[in-house]
LODRENLUM-23728 format. One record per residue (C-alpha): residue in three letters; z, y, x. Coordinates in pm, whole numbers, padded with zeros to 5 digits, always signed. Layout:
// LODRENLUM-23728
ALAZYX
...
// end
This chain:
// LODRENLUM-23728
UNK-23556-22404-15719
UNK-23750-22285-15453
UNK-23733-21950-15216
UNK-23901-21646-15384
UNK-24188-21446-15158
UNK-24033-21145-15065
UNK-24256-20965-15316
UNK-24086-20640-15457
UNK-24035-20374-15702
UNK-24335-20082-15672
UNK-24507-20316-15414
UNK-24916-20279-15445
UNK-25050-20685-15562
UNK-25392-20823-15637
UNK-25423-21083-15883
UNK-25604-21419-15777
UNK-25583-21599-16093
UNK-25591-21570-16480
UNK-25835-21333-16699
UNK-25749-21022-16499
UNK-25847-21217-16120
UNK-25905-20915-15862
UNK-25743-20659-15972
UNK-25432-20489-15847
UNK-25153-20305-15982
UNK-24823-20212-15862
UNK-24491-20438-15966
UNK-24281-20275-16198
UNK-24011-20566-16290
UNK-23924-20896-16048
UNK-23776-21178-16240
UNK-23658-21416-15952
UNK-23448-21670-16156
UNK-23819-21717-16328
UNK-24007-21657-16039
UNK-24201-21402-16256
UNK-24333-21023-16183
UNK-24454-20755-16446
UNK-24739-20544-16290
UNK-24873-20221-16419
UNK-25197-20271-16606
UNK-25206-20642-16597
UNK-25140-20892-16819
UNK-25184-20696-17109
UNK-25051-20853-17469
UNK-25082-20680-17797
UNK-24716-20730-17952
UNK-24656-20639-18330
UNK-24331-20419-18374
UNK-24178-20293-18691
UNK-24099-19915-18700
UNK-23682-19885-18644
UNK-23648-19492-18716
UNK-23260-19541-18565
UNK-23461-19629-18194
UNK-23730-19396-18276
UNK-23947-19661-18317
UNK-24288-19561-18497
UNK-24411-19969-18524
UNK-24758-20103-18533
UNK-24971-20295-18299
UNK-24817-20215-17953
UNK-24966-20312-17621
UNK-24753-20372-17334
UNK-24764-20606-16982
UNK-24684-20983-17005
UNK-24497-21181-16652
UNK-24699-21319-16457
UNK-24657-21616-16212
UNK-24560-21510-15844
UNK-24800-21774-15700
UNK-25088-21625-15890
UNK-25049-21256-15666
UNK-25096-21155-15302
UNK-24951-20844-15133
UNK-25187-20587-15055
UNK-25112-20434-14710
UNK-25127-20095-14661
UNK-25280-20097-14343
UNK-25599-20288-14378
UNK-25603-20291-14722
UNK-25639-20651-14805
UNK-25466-20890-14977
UNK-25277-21097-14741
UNK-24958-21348-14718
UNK-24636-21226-14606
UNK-24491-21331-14244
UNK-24133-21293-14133
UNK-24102-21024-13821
UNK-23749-20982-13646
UNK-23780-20622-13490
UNK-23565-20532-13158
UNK-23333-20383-13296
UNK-23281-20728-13504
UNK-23391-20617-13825
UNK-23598-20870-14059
UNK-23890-20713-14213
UNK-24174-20812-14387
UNK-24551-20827-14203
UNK-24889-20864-14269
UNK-25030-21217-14152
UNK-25421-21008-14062
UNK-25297-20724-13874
UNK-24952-20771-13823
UNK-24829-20456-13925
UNK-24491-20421-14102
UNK-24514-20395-14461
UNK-24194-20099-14620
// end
C-alpha cells in the first residue's frame, strides 16, 4: 500500500473531483489504512436510521458526510490561500515539517 499525504485532522482541503469539485471544508476524520478523509460539509449522504430511545436516537432520514478519496483533495495553504501539494522541509533545528510547494511557507 502506498505512503499517505501528510494530510491531517482539522486541516483546511479543497475538493478537485466528484459532485462537490471546488469546495473546501476542514477534515474531521483520516482513515489511513483506507486512504480515506471525512470533511465537514462534503460528501453529504442521506442515511435512514431507526429511532433507538436507549441511544437517544429520534430516527428518520439523517444526513451526515461520506469518505472521500485522499487523491481527490488538495491542502489549502494558509498563506496564499490556494490549493497546493505538500513538500517535505527539514528546518535547522532538524525538524520535518510540512510546506507549501507556491510559496514555500510551512504549513502547522
Amino acid at each position: 500500500m502506498p505512503a499517505m499525504p501528510a494530510i491531517k485532522k482539522n486541516d483546511e482541503v479543497y475538493i478537485l473531483r466528484g459532485k462537490d469539485r471546488g469546495k473546501t471544508g476542514r477534515v474531521l476524520i483520516v482513515m489511513p489504512k483506507d486512504q480515506k478523509i471525512v470533511v465537514e460539509g462534503v460528501q453529504m449522504i442521506k442515511r435512514h436510521t431507526r429511532p433507538n430511545p436507549q441511544r437517544n436516537i429520534k430516527g428518520g432520514i439523517v444526513e451526515k458526510e461520506a469518505p472521500i478519496h485522499v487523491s481527490n483533495v488538495a491542502i489549502v495553504c494558509k498563506n496564499c490561500k490556494e490549493h497546493t501539494r505538500i513538500a517535505n522541509k527539514i528546518l535547522a533545528d532538524g525538524r520535518r515539517v510540512r510546506a507549501c510547494r507556491k510559496c514555500g511557507s510551512t504549513i502547522e
